[in-house]
N, C-alpha and C positions, 0 to 999 in steps of 0.2 A: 479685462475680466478679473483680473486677480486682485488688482486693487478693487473694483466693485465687491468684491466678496469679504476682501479684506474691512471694505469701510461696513458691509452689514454684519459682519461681527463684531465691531467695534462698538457700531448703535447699538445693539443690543448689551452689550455689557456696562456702557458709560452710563452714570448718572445723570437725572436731568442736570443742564447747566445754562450757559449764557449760551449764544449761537457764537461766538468768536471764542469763548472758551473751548467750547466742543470742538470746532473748526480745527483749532491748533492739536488738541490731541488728538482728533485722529490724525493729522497732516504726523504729527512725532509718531504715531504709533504704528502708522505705513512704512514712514522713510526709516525706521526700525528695524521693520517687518523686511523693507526691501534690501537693506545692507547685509542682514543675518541670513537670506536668499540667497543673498551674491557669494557672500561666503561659504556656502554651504556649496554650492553650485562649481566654484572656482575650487575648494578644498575636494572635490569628485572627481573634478576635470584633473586635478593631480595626481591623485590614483590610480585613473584610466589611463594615462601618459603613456606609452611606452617607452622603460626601460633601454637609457641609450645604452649600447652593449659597447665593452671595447673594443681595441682591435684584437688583444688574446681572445675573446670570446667571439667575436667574428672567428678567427681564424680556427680554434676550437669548433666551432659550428659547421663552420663548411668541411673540416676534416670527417664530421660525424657522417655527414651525407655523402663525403667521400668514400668513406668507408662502407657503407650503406649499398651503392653500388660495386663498391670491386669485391665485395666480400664470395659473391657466387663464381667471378672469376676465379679465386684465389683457390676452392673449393674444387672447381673443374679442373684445374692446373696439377692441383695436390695429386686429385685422381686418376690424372693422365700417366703422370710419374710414376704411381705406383704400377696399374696396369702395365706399361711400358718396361717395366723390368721384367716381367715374364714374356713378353712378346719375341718371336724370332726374330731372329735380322732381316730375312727375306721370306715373305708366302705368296700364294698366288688366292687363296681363298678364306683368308681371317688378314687384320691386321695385325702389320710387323710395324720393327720400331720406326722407321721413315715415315710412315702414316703416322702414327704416334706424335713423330716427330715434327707434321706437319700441323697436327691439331695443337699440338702444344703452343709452335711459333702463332700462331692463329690466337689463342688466350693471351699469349704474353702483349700482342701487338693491342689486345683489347687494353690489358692492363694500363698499357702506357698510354693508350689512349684516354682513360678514365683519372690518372694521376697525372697528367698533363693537360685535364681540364680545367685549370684554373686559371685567375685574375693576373696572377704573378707571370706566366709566360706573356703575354700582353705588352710586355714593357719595349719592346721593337716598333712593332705597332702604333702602340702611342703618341712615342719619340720621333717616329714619319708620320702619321698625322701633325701634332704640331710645328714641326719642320714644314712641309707643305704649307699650310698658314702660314706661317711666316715668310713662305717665298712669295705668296699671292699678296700679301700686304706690302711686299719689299716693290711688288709689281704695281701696288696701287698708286704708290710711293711716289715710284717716278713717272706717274700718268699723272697724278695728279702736279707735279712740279712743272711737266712740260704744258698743264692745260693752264696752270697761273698765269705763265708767264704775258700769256694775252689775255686775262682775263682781267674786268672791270676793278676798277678799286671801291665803286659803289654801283650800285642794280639792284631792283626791285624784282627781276626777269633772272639776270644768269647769275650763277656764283663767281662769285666773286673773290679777291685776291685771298682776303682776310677768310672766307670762308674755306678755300683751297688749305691755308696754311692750319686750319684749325681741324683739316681733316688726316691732315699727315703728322700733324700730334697724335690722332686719336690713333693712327695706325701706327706709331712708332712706340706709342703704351700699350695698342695691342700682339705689339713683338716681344717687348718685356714681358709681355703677360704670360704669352707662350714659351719665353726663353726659363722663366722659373719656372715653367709648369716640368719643361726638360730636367732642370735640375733636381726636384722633387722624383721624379719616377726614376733620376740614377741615383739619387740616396734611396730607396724603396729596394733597387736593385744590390746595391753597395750592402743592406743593413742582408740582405737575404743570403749572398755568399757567405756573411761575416757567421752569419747563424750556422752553415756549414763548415767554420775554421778556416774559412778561404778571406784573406786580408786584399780587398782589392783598390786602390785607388781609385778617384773620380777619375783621372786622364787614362789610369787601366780600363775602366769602366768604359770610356768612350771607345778606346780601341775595340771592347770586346764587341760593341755595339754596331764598331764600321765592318766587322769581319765577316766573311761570309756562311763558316759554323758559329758565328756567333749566338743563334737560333738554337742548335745542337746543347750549346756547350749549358747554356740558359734550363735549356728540357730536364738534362743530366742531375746538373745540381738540385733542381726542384724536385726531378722523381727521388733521389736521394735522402732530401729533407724527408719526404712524406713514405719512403721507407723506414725509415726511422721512427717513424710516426705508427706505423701498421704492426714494427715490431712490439710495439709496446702493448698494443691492443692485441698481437696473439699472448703476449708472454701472460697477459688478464685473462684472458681466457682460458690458459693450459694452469693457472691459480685458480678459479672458479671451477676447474676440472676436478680438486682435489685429489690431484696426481691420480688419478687414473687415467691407467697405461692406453689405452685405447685413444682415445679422445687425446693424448699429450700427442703420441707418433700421429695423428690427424694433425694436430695443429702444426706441430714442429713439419710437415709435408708441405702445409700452407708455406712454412716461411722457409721449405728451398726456394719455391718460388719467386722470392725476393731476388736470390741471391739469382735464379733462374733471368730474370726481366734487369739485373746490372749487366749481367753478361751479354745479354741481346742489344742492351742501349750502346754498347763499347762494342759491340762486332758491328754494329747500322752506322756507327760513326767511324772506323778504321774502312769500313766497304765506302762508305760517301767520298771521304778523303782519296781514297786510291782509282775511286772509277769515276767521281764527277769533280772534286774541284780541283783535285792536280791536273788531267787532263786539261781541262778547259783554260786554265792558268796558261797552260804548255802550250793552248791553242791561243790566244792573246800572245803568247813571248813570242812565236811563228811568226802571226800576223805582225806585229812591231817592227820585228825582221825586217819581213820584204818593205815596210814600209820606208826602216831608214834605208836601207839599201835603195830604194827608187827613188828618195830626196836627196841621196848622195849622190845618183846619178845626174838630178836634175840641176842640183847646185853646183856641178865641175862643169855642165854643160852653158848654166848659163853666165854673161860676159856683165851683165847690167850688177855693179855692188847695191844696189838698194835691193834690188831682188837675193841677189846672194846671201844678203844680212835677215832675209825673212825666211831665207831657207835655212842659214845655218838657226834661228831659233826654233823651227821646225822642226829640227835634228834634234837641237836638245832636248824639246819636250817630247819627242821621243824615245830617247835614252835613256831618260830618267822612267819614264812609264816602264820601259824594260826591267830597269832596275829594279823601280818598287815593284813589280811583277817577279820578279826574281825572288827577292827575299819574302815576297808574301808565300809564294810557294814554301819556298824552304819554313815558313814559318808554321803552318799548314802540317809539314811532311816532318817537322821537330814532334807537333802536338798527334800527330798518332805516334809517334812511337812511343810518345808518353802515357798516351793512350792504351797502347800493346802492352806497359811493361803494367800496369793498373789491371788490366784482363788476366794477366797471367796468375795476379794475385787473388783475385774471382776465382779464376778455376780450382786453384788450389784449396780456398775455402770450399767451395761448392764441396770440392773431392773430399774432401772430409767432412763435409758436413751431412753429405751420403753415406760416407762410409760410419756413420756413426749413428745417423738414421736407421741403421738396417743389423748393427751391433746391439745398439744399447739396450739395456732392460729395467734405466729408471728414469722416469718422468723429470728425477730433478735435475738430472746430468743432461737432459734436452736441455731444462728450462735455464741452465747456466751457459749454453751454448749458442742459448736462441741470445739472449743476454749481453754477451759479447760482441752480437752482431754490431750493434749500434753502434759500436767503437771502429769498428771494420768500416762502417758505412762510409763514416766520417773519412777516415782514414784514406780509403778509395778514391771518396773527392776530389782530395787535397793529390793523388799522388796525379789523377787522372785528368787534373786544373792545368793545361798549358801557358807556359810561361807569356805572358802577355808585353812587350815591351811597350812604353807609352809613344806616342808619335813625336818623331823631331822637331815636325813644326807643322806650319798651316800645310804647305804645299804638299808633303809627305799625306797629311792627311784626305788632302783631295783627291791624293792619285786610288788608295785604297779605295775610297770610297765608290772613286770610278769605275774602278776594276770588280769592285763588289758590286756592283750596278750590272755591267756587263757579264756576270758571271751568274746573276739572277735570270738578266735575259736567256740565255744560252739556256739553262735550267728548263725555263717555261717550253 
């Protein structure tokens, strides 16, 4: 259609001529007409493009929708606070500070839930997914080796040797595939401490990964980062206030809050520590117990040494499971108390960041205190980052990972 339209504007404008002269100009005055189309078409299509964003502005982005929803929390939080200072300790017909106290833990468990909706806690996740692939292909692996071995060297019907061996290529590049996809989500992790002042190694990185608060420890630093993040959008806020005093104690009540939701992240992780994974830990060292105890019984009873030699390596893999059970405990029972001493530091800001809340009488001396926070935040982190030691070797690290398996079960 368009060339037809094209060529009777053309008759119409060309002078009489030859029929092969004419021919030719319109043929030039189309394939003209068609390439300043294309470009015009293709220079649109670039326009329309969307804007590939980067990752700051991803990350920028999702923080704006982040904030977007927690900001009515932080609002309802503020106003529990306040309310809650005039509340009795005990009533039987208005609420007292325990109900207070209950709606509050009730926001904050929202909050954490809305700043721990992201991409970045995923990285566990992931890391067992591609794991799994990779054990299903390690499975394919040796199905496919053992069906070679009788299989054709040429057929038209079965596969064959050469076909077997070109399938356990394909699966042994799709182990590498999944072994770097691992290494990528622990530098994604690695670069995310680093942003919180926390220097971790790849082999730290993996321990924190085999542990069974490893999930905790992950939650903590990210809500952290993204407090940091909120602080700055109130401290904007109580500047767009032009210090007026109203609207600055609003905002500066927002951001106890913060300091409200470290404290709850540090008391849910000192309570896990003491009522779930050390017990259960203690219930694995028990069970190991009676177990060497019954192979020690069996191995003095029986007379046959090849048997003996299966039991004494019985003993030892379970010695050693006691062991790494041992110090993972203790390792566990190190990181709360690093934990405690990081809370204690909480509190003391909180306390004063109350007691100043309810003193002050100038927006700017909030606005320097809310300010400071971010320094604190950080700070907190780093004090409340349990020492991670890297694994001595493979076998240390199977056992971990065992017992953190086990320790999931139990959980569920």
């Amino acid at each position: 259609m368009i060339k037809t339209a094209i060529t009777i504007l053309i008759f119409t404008l060309l002078p009489t001529t030859s029929q092969s002269e004419w021919t030719d100009s319109i043929t030039h005055v189309y394939e003209t007409s068609k390439e300043k189309t294309q470009e015009i078409y293709l220079s649109a299509k670039d326009r329309l493009k969307p804007k590939q964003l980067t990752q700051e502005e991803i990350t920028q982005q999702r923080f704006q929708l982040l904030w977007e929803d927690v900001f009515e929390e932080y609002k309802e939080g503020a106003s529990l606070l306040k309310e809650s200072q005039n509340a009795p300790k005990s009533a039987w017909f208005k609420k007292d500070k325990i109900d207070y106290k209950g709606d509050l833990d009730n926001v904050l468990n929202n909050i954490i839930e809305i700043l721990t909706n992201d991409d970045l806690l995923s990285y566990k996740n992931e890391i067992e997914y591609k794991k799994n692939e990779i054990s299903e292909l390690k499975s394919k692996i040796i199905n496919y080796r053992e069906k070679m071995v009788s299989a054709p060297k040429e057929s038209m019907i079965y596969t064959t040797k050469s076909k077997y061996q070109q399938k356990i290529k394909d699966a042994k590049d799709g182990i590498a595939i999944f072994q770097n996809d691992i290494e990528i989500i622990k530098k994604r992790l690695e670069k995310r401490f680093a942003n919180n002042g926390i220097e971790l190694s790849m082999e730290q990185i993996d321990v924190l990964l085999s542990r069974v608060d490893g999930d905790n420890i992950i939650q903590m630093t990210v809500i952290m980062d993204v407090l940091n993040k909120i602080t700055e959008q109130i401290l904007k806020l109580m500047q767009d206030s032009n210090e007026e005093l109203t609207q600055a104690k609003k905002y500066y009540g927002m951001h106890l809050i913060s300091w409200q939701v470290v404290l709850h992240i540090q008391q849910k992780y000192i309570d896990m520590v003491n009522n779930n994974f050390v017990p259960q830990i203690e219930h694995i060292i028990k069970k190991t117990d009676r177990m060497i105890e019954q192979t020690s019984r069996l191995y003095e009873a029986e007379d046959d040494q090849t048997k003996q030699t299966i039991y004494q390596k019985n003993l030892n893999i379970q010695r050693e499971t006691k062991q790494v059970a041992e110090r993972y405990r203790e390792q566990l029972v190190s990181a709360k108390e690093e934990m405690k001493k990081a809370q204690k530091i909480s509190i003391s800001n909180l306390k004063l960041a109350e007691n100043t809340y309810y003193t002050v009488s100038l927006s700017s001396e909030l606005y320097s205190i809310i300010s400071q926070s971010q320094i604190l935040f950080t700070k907190i982190a780093k004090i409340q980052m349990p020492t991670i030691i890297p694994f001595e070797n493979k076998k240390i690290k199977k056992k971990y990972q065992e017992i953190t398996g086990e320790l999931l079960r139990i959980k569920k």
